[in-house]
Structures are given as structure tokens and as C-alpha cells.
VEXNUTOR-979371 format. One record per residue (C-alpha): residue in one letter; z, y, x; residue number from 1. Coordinates in Angstrom, 1 decimal. Each point is the difference from the previous one (the first is absolute). Example, Ala and Ser with C-alpha at 12.3 -4.5 7.8 and 13.67 -1.06 7.14 Angstrom:
node residu=A; w=7.8; v=-4.5; u=12.3; num=1
node residu=S; w=-0.7; v=3.4; u=1.4; num=2
# end
This chain:
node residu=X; w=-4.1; v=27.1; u=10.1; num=1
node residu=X; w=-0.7; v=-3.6; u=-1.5; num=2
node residu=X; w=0.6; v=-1.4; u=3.2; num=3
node residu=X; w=3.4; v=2.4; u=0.9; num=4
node residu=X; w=1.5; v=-1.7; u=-3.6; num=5
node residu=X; w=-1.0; v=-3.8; u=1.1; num=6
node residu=X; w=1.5; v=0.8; u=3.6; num=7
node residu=X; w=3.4; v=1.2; u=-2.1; num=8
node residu=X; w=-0.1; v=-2.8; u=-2.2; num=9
node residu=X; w=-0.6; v=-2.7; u=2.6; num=10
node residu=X; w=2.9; v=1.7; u=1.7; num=11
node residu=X; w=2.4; v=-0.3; u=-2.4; num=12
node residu=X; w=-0.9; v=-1.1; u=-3.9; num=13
node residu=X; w=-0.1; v=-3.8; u=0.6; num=14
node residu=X; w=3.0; v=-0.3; u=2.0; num=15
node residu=X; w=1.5; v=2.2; u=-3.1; num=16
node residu=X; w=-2.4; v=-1.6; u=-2.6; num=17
node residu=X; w=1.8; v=-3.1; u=1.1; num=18
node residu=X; w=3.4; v=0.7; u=-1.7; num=19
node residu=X; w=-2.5; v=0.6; u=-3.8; num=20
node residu=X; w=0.4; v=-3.1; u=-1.6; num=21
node residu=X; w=-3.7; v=-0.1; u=-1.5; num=22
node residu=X; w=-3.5; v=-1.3; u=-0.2; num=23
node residu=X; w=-3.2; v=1.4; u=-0.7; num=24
node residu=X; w=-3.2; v=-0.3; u=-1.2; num=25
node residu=X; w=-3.0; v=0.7; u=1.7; num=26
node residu=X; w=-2.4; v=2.0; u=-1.9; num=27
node residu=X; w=-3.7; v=-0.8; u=1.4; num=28
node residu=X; w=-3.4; v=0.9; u=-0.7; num=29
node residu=X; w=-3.3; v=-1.7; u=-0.5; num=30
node residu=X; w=0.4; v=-1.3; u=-3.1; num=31
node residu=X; w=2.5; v=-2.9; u=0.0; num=32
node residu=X; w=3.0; v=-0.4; u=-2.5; num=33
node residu=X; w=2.5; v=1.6; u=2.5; num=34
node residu=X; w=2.3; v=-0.1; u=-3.3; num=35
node residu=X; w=0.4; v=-3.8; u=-0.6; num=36
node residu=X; w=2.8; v=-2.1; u=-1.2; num=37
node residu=X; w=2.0; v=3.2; u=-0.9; num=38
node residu=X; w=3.0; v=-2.3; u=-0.9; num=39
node residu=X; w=-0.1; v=-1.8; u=3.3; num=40
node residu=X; w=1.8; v=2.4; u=2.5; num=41
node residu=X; w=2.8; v=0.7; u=-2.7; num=42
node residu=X; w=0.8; v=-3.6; u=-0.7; num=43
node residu=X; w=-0.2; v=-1.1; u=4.0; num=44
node residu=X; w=2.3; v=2.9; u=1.0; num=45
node residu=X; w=2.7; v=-0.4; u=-2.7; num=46
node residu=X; w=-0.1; v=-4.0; u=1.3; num=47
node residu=X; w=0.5; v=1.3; u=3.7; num=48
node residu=X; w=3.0; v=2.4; u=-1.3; num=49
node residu=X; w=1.4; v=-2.9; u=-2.0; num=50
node residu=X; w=-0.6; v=-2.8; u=2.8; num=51
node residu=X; w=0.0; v=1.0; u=3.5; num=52
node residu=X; w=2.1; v=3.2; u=-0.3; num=53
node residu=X; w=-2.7; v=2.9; u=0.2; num=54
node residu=X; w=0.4; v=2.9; u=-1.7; num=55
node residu=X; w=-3.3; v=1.5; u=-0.6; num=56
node residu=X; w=-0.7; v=2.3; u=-2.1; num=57
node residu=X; w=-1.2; v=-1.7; u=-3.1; num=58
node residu=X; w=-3.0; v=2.5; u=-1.0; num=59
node residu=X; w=-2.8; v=-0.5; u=2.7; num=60
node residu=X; w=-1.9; v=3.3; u=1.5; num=61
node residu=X; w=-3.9; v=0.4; u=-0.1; num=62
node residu=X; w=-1.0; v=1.4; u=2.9; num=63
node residu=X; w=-3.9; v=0.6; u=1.3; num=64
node residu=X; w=-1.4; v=-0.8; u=3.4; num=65
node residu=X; w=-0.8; v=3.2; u=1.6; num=66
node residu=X; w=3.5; v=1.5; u=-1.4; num=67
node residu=X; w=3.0; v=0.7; u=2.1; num=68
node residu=X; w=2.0; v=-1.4; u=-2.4; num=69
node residu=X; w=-0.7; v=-3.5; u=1.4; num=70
node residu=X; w=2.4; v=0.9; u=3.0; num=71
node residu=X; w=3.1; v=0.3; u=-2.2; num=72
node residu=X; w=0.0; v=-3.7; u=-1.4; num=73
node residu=X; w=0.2; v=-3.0; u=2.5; num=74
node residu=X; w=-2.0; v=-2.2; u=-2.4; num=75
node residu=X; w=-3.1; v=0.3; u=-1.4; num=76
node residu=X; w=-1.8; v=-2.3; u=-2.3; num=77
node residu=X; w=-3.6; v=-0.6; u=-0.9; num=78
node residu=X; w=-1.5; v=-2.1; u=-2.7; num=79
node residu=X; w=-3.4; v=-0.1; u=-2.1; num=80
node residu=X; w=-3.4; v=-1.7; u=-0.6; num=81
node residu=X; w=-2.3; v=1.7; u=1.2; num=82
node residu=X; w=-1.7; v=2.6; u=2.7; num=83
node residu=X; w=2.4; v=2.1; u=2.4; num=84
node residu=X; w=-1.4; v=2.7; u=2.1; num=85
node residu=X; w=2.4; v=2.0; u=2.5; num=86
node residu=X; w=-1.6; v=3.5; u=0.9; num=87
node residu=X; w=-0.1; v=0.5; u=4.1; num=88
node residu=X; w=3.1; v=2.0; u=-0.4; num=89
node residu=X; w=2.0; v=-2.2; u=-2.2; num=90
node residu=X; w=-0.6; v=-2.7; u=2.4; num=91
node residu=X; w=1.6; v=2.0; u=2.7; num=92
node residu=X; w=2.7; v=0.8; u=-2.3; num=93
node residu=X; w=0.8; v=-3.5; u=-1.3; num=94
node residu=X; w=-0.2; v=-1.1; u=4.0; num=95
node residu=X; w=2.6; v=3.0; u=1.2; num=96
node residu=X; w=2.0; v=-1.2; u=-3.0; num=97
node residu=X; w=0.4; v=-4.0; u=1.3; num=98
node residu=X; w=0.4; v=0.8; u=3.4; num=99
node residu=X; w=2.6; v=2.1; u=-0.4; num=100
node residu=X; w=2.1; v=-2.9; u=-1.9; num=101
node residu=X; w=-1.3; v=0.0; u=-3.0; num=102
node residu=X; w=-1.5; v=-3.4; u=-2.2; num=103
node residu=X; w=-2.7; v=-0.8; u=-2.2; num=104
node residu=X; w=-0.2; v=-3.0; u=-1.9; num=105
node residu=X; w=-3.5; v=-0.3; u=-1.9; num=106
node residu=X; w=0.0; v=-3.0; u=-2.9; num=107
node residu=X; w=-3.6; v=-1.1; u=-0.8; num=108
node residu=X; w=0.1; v=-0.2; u=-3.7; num=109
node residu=X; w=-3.4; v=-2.0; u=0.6; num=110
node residu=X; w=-2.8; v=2.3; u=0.9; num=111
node residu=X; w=1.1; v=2.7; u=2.5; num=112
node residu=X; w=-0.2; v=-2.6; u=2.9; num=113
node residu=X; w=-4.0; v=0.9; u=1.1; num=114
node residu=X; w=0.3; v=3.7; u=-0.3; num=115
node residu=X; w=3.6; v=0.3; u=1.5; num=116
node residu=X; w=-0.5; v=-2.2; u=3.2; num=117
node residu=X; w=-2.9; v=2.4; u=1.2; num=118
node residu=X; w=2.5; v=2.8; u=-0.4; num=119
node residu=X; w=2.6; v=-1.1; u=1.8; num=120
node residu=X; w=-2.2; v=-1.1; u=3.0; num=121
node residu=X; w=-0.7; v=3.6; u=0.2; num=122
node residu=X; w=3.3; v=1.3; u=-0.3; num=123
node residu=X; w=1.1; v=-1.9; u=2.7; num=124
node residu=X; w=-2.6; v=-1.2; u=1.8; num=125
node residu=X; w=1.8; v=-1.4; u=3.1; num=126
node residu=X; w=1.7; v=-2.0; u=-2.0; num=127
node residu=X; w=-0.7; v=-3.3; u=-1.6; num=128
node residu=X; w=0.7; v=-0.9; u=-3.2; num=129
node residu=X; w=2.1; v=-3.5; u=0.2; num=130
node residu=X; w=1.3; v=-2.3; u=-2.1; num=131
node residu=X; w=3.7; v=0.0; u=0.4; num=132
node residu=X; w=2.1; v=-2.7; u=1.7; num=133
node residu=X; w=2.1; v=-2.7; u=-2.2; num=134
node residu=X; w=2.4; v=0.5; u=2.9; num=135
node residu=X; w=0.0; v=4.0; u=-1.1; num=136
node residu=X; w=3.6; v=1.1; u=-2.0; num=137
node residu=X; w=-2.1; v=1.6; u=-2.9; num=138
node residu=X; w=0.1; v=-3.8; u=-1.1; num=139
node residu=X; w=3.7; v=-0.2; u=0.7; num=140
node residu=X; w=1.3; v=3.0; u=-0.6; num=141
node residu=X; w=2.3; v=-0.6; u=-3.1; num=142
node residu=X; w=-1.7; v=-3.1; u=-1.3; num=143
node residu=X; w=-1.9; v=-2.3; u=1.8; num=144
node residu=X; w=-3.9; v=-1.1; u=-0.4; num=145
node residu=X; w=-0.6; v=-3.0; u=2.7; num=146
node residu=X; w=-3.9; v=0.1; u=-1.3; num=147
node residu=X; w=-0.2; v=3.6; u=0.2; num=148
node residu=X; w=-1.5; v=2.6; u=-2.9; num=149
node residu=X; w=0.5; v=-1.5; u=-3.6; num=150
node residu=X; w=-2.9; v=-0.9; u=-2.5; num=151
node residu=X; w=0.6; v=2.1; u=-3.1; num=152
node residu=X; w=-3.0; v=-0.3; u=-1.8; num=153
node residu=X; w=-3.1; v=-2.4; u=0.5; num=154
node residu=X; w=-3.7; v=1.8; u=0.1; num=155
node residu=X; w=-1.7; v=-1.8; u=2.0; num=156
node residu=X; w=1.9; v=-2.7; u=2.1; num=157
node residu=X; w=0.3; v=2.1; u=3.1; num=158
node residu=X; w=3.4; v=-0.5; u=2.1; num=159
node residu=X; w=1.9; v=3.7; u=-0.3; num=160
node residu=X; w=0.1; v=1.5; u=3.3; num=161
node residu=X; w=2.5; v=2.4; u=1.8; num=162
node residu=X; w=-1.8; v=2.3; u=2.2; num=163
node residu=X; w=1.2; v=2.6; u=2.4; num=164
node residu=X; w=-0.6; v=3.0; u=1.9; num=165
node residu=X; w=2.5; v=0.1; u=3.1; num=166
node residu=X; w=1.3; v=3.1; u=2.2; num=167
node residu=X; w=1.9; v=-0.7; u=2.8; num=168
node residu=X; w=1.4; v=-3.2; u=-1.0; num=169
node residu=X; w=0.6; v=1.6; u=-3.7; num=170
node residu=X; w=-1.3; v=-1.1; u=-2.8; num=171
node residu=X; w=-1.3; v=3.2; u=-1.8; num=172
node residu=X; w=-2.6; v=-1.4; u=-2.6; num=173
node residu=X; w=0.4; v=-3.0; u=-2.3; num=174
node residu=X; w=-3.1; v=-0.6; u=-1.8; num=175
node residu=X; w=0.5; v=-3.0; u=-2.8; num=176
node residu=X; w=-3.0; v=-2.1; u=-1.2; num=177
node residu=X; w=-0.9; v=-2.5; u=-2.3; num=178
node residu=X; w=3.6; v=0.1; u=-1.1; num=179
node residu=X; w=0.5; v=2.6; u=-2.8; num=180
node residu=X; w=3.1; v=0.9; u=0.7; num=181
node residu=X; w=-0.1; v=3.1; u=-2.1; num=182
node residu=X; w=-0.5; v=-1.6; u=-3.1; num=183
node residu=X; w=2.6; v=-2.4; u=0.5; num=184
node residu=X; w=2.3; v=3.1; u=0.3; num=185
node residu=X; w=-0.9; v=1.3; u=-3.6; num=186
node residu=X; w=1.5; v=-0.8; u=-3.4; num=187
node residu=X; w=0.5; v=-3.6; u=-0.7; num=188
node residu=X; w=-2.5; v=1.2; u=-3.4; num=189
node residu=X; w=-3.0; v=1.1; u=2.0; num=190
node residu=X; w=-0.9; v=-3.2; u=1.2; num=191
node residu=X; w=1.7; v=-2.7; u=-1.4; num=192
node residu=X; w=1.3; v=-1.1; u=3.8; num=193
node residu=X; w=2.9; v=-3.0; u=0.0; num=194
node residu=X; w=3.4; v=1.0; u=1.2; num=195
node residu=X; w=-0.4; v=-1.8; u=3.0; num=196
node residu=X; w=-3.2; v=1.6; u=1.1; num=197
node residu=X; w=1.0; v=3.6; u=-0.8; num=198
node residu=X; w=3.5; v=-0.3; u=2.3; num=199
node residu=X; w=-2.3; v=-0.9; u=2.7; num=200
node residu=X; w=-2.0; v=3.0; u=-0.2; num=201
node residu=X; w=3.4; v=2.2; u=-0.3; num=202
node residu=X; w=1.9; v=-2.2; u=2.9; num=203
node residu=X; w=-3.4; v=0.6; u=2.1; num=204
node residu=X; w=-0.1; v=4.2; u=-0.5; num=205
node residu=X; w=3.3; v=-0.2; u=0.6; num=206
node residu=X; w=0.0; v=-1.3; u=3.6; num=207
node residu=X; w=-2.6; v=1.9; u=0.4; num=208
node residu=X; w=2.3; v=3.5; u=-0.9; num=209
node residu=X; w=2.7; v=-2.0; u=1.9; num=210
node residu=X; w=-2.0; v=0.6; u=3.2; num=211
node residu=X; w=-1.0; v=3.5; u=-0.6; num=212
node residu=X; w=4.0; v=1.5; u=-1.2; num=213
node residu=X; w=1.4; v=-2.2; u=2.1; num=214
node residu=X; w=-0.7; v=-0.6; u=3.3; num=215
# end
């Protein structure tokens, strides 16, 4: 029956799901703060629908891994600190869920990276994990980033890195390092970020929402 309902959905909820303006978040389990920077997804979707001419639903979702509900939003997002652990199942959920169009993008909020990388290898493991090409339009999209991926906030001198997960020339997972975007989406009040440094978080998510509603 499980598998009857996927077959459905890949048949026909994300070429529907396409036409819901909204993001959600992906509930995970292991541990990690799957609920971080609750002000961040807000603030960067109200700067899309007041900059680049979305019109998202301002409330995000949560959604969990292993649910069907993943199939009816064309973008998920993932954030935290600390472990992640897919179930066999969820992986194959998750996987049936990018293939058939939809996108993940997963923001290291400094800590996920070394239990997240070993789950993705096993969710797709044909595929590598790459960094992403300055040359790719996620850098372009609606603003422009010749050096690629921002620095938001300084831990520990690391360049951020934009690393990808590609199916059939598609880009269908964006996993963000050493960048904190996230918390340069929340609240000017939560941490104190300059101006400056906060719009290039926001104009960053936003290409990145560009390339998912918009293409």
C-alpha cells in the first residue's frame, strides 16, 4: 500500500505540488535541533515575496522524512547542530521525493556536517557529493556571488562551501557549509548581524528559491 501511495504521488503531487507556493521543514531524528532559527524561513520568504516577485506562502510547513507529506511541497529545508539519522525507509522516501522534482537544501548551522555527509552517501550512493560550480545560476539567479557561498558568521576560518547532489544534470540537493546562512536569515535581534551581512544571507536564500519556483 505504502508503495501504491508513493507511485500516486510521484505520478502527480509534484507536478501539482508545484503550483503551492511553500516551503517546509524537515523534521529529522537522531537528536539534532531540526527546529533552529525559527525566524529564519519567515523573514527570507517575506524578502523573496517583497524582492524577486514570489508569492510563497508566508507560514512555512514541518514536514517529517518518512511522511508523504514531503511530496506536496517542492522545497524542503533542513538546518541544526547536531546528529541526523534517516531510518532505511525514510531514505527511500526522501530519495523517491528528489527524483521526482523535488529539492532539498540542508544549512549547516555548524555541527550537522559529520553526521549528515555519511547520510547522504547512503541515500544516494551513486552519487557524489560536489561542491557546486561558480559558473552554476544558484550564484546568479537573482543576485549575483562571483566568489560563490557568502560568509555569514566566522567559527573557525573555514571557506563556506556549496555542495551538491546532482540527478540528471539537476541539481536536487544544496548542502551549505561553513556559511550560516540560516542565522543570517533570523531577526536582526538574535545576533547582532550588520545590515550588510544579513541582506547577503536573504539575497543568497533567495536565489536559491529563485531556482527551485522558478525554473
Amino acid at each position: 500500500m505504502q508503495k501504491l501511495i508513493v507511485t500516486l504521488l510521484l505520478a502527480a503531487g509534484l507536478s501539482l505540488s508545484a503550483k503551492a507556493q511553500q516551503i517546509a521543514i524537515l523534521k529529522y531524528q537522531g537528536g539534532g535541533d531540526w527546529y533552529a532559527n525559527p525566524t529564519a524561513l519567515p523573514n527570507l520568504i517575506n524578502f523573496c515575496n517583497s524582492n524577486i516577485g514570489t508569492r510563497l506562502i508566508t507560514k512555512p510547513e514541518t514536514v517529517e522524512v518518512g511522511s508523504n507529506t514531503i511530496y506536496q511541497y517542492p522545497f524542503l529545508h533542513m538546518t541544526g547542530h547536531g546528529n541526523v539519522v534517516f531510518s532505511s525507509e525514510e531514505k527511500e522516501n526522501l530519495r523517491n521525493y528528489l527524483l521526482s522534482g523535488g529539492f532539498l537544501h540542508i544549512d549547516d548551522n555548524y555541527g550537522m556536517r559529520e553526521y549528515i555527509v555519511g547520510e547522504l552517501e547512503e541515500l544516494f550512493p551513486n552519487s557524489n557529493l560536489e561542491e557546486i560550480g561558480l559558473d552554476h545560476p544558484i550564484f546568479s539567479q537573482e543576485y549575483t556571488f562571483p566568489q560563490g557561498l557568502p560568509k555569514i558568521h566566522e567559527h573557525d576560518g573555514k571557506r563556506p562551501q556549496a555542495l551538491g547532489i546532482f540527478e540528471n544534470n539537476r541539481l536536487v540537493l544544496l548542502l551549505t557549509l561553513e556559511s550560516d546562512l540560516g542565522d543570517g536569515w533570523e531577526d536582526a535581534a538574535v545576533h547582532n548581524d550588520p545590515e550588510e551581512i544579513r541582506i547577503k544571507a536573504l539575497q543568497m536564500g533567495a536565489n536559491i528559491v529563485s531556482y527551485v519556483f522558478k525554473n
